[in-house]
C-alpha positions in Angstrom: 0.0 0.0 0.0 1.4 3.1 -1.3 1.6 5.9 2.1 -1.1 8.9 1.3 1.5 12.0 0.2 0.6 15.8 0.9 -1.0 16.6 -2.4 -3.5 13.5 -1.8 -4.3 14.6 1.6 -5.1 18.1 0.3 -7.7 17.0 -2.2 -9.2 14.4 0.5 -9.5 17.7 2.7 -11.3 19.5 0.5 -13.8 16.7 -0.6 -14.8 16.9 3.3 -17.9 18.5 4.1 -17.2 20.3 7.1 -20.8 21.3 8.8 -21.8 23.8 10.8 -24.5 24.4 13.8 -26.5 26.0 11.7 -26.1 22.9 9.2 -27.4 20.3 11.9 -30.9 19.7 13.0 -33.0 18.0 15.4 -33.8 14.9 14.1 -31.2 15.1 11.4 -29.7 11.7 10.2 -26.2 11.6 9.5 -23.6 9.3 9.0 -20.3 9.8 10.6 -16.6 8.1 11.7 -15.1 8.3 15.1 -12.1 6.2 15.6 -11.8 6.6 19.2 -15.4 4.6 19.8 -16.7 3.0 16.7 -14.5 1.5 13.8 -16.7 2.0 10.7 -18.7 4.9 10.2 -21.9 4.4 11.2 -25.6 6.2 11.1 -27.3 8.4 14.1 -30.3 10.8 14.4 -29.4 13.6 16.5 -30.8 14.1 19.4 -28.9 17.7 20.8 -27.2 20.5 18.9 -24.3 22.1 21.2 -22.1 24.4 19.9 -19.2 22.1 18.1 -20.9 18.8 18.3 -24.0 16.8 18.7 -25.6 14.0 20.5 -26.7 10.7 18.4 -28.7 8.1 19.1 -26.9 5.2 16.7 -29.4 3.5 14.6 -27.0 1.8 12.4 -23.9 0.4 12.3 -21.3 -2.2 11.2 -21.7 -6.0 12.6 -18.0 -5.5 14.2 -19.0 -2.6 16.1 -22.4 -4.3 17.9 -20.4 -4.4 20.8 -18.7 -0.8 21.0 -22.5 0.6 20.1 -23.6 -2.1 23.3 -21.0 -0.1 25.7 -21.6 3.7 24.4 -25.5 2.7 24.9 -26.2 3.2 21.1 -25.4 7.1 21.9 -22.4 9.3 21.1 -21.4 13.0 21.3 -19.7 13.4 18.0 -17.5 16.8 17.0 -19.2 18.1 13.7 -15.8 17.2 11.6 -17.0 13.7 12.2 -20.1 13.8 10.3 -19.7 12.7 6.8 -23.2 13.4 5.7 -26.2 14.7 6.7 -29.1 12.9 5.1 -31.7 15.2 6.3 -35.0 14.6 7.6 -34.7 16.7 10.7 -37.0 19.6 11.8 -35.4 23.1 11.7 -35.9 25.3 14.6 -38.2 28.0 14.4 -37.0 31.1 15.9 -39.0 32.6 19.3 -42.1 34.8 18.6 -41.6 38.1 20.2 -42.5 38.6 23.3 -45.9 41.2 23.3 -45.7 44.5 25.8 -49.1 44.6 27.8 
């Protein structure tokens, strides 16, 4: 296996699609890879937006990680440079109604 040179590394940074807060949604479904916890990416619905990350609850996973997802109890705070994709389906927040003056 040939080792990954700086050029290569480069265009694999810019094929990343680095979300935002703003980007990420209740209810959201994304797929994502954290190597500390899980070995293979893996899909969640999130659950809580903080500022630089988000919990999921993990619906779906690789066979070899039924036991990692077991100990995390299928949820994970994740850093948003994790997620790979979002696939959607969350609800965006509506912002506050103004408070009326009596």
């Amino acid at each position: 296996m040939q080792p990954i040179n700086r050029l290569d590394r480069l265009i694999m940074r810019k094929e990343m699609v680095l979300l935002k807060k703003e980007d990420i949604h209740l209810g959201d479904t994304v797929t994502a890879k954290v190597k500390e916890d899980m070995e293979a990416p893996f899909t969640g619905t999130v659950q809580k937006v903080y500022e630089n990350s988000a919990l999921l609850t993990i619906t779906d996973y690789a066979a070899g990680d039924r036991q990692n997802a077991a100990e995390l109890n299928f949820k994970i705070v994740i850093n948003f440079k994790a997620i790979t994709k979002n696939l959607g389906g969350g609800v965006i927040d509506p912002e506050p109604a103004p408070e009326e003056e009596n």
